[in-house]
C-alpha positions in Angstrom: 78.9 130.3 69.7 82.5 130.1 70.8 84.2 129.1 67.6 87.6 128.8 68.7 86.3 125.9 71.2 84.2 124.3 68.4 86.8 123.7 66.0 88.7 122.2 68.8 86.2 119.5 69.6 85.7 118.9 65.9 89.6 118.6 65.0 89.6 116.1 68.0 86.8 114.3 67.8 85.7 114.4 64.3 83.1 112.5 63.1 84.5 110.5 59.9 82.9 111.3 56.8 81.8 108.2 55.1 78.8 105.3 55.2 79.4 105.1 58.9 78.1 108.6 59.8 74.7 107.2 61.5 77.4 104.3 63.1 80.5 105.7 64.9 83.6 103.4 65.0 84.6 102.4 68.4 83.2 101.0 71.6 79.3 99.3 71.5 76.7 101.7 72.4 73.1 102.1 72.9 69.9 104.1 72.9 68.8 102.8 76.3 70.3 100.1 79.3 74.4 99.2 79.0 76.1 101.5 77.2 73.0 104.2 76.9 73.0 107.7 75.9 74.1 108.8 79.5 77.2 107.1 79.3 78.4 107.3 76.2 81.0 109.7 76.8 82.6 107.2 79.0 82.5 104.5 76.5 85.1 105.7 74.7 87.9 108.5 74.3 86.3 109.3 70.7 82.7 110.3 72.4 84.1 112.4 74.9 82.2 115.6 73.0 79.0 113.4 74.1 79.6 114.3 77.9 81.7 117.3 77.9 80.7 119.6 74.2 78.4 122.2 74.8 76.6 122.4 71.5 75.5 118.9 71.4 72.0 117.6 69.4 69.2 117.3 69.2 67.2 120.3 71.1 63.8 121.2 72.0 62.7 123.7 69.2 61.0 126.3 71.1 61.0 130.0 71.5 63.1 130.8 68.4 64.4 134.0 67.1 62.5 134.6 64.0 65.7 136.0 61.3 66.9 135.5 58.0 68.4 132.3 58.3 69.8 132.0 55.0 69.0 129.9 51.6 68.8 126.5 51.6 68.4 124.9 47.9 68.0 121.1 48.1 69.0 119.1 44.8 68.2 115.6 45.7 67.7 112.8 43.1 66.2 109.8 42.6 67.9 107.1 43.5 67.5 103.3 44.1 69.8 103.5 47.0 70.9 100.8 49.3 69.3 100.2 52.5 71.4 99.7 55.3 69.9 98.0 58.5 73.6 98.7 60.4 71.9 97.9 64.2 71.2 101.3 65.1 68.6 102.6 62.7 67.6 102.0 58.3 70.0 104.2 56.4 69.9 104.5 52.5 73.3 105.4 51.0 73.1 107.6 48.2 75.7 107.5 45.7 76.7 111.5 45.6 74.4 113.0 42.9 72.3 114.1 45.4 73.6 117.9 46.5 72.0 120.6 48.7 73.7 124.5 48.6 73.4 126.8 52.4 74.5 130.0 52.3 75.7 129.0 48.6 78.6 126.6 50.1 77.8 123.1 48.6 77.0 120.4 50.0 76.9 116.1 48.9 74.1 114.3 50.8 75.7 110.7 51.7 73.0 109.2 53.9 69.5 109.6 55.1 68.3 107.7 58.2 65.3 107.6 60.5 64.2 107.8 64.5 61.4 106.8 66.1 60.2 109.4 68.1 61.6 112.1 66.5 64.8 113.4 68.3 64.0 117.1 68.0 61.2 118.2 69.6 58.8 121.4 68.9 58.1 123.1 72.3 58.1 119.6 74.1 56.1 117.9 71.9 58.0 114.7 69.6 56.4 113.2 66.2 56.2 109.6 65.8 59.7 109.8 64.1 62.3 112.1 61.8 64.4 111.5 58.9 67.9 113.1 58.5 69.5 114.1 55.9 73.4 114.3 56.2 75.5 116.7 53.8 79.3 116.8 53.9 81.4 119.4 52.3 84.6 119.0 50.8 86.1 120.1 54.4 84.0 117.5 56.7 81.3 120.0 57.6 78.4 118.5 58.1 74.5 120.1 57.2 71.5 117.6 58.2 68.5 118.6 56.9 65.4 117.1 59.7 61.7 116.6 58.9 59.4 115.5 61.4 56.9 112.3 60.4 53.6 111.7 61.8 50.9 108.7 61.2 48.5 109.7 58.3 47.9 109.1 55.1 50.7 106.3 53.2 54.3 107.7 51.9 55.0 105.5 48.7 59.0 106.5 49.0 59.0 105.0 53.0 56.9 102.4 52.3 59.1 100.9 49.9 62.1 101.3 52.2 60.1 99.6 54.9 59.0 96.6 52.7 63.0 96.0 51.8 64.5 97.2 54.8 66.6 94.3 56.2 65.4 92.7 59.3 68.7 92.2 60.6 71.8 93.7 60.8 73.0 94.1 56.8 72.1 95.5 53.3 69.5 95.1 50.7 68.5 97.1 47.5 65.4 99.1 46.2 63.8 97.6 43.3 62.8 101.3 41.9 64.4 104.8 42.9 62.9 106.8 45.6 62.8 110.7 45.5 64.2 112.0 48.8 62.3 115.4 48.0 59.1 113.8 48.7 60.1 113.7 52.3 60.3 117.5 52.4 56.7 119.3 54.0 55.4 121.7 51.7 55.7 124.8 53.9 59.0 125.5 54.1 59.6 127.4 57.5 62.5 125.9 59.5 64.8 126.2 62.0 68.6 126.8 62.3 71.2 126.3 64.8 74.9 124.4 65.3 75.0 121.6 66.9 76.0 117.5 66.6 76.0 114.7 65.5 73.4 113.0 67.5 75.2 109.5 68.0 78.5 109.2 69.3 81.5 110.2 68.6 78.5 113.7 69.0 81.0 115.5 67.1 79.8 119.6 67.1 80.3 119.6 63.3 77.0 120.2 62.4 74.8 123.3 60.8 71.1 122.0 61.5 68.2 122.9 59.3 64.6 121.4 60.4 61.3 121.7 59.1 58.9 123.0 61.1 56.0 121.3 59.2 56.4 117.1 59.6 55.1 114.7 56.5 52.6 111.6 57.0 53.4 108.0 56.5 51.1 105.1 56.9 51.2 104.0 60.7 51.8 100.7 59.4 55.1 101.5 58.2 55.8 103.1 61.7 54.7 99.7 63.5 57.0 98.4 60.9 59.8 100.4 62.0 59.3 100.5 65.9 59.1 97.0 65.6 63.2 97.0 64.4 64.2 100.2 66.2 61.8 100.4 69.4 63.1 103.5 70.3 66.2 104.9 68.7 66.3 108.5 70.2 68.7 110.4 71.5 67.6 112.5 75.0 67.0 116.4 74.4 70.2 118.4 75.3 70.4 122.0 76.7 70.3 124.8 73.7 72.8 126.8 76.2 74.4 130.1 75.2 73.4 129.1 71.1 70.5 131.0 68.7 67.4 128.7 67.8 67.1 130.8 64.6 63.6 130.4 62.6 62.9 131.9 58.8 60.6 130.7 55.9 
């Protein structure tokens, strides 16, 4: 990747590094309609990376290099975090304890959020949805951590974040902590490449790391969730000049 030209999109268009990570200040945007993902980059001066960065997210995950793609060592807690419904998707704020280490730089996870479908996609194909985890480092960098969800058998951790997720825009609390490691598959082969945010401002700040393997949750709790969030996706972008990296 050029790296000179990616640390010029990201001093200009950086992506604040707080609870509104899933929620970029600025102009009203969409999934779909007025204000959609294809014109997001016109909506305001601060999404401009959305129409014009070359490194933008989320990709099709197909025909990737097999390499060493590095260590990734998760350190997530239990927490009962709050849920946020903040119009665009749930998000549970955690309260820092929570820490992940790539490449052996550290890393505090701050949020973790959901899509319905997925936003990646493996060779074309998109799960019923995906969970992010977003990292920031003490310099802004982000690393999101993806894992693709399909309908099966019942997930106690997103079933209790579906029973007191808020059904309208604001915030509610769990009654008992959650461990965000059981959203992590059991085979641990995943893919690695730079890219964005995936709402606006689609700041190229980003080291992504997604499973390859998705989890189950009860469809239910799907239903539940496509009946806030219909579709809250954004469109595959071109993977361009970057590596799709995949290790175990």
């Amino acid at each position: 990747m050029n790296l000179n030209r990616r640390g010029l999109l990201a001093g200009l268009l950086a992506c604040p590094v707080c609870a509104g990570l899933a929620r970029a200040e600025g102009a009203h945007w969409a999934y779909e309609g007025h204000g959609g993902a294809d014109e997001w980059g016109k909506l305001d001066s601060k999404f401009q990376a959305c129409a014009v960065g070359a490194e933008q997210s989320p990709i099709d995950l197909k025909k990737a290099t097999k390499a060493d793609i590095g260590t990734l060592k998760i350190g997530w807690t239990p927490e009962a975090n709050k849920i946020v419904n903040n119009g665009h998707t749930i998000q549970l704020n955690v309260a820092g304890a929570s820490t992940a280490q790539l490449d052996g730089e550290a890393f505090v996870l701050k949020q973790y959020h959901f899509h319905t479908p997925s936003e990646h996609a493996l060779s074309g194909a998109r799960t019923d949805m995906e969970v992010h985890f977003v990292h920031a480092n003490a310099a802004g960098k982000l690393a999101v951590v993806g894992v693709f969800m399909k309908s099966g058998a019942a997930h106690k951790g997103f079933s209790a974040i579906m029973a007191a997720a808020p059904k309208a825009e604001g915030e509610a609390a769990l009654a008992a902590a959650i461990d965000p490691k059981s959203f992590l598959p059991k085979t641990k082969a995943r893919f690695r490449y730079e890219g964005s945010l995936t709402t606006p401002p689609c700041s190229e700040i980003v080291d992504w790391n997604v499973f390859e393997q998705p989890v189950e949750v009860a469809e239910n709790d799907i239903r539940a969730f496509v009946n806030l969030f219909p579709m809250n996706a954004r469109p595959l972008q071109a993977i361009g000049r970057r590596f799709l990296l995949k290790g175990v």
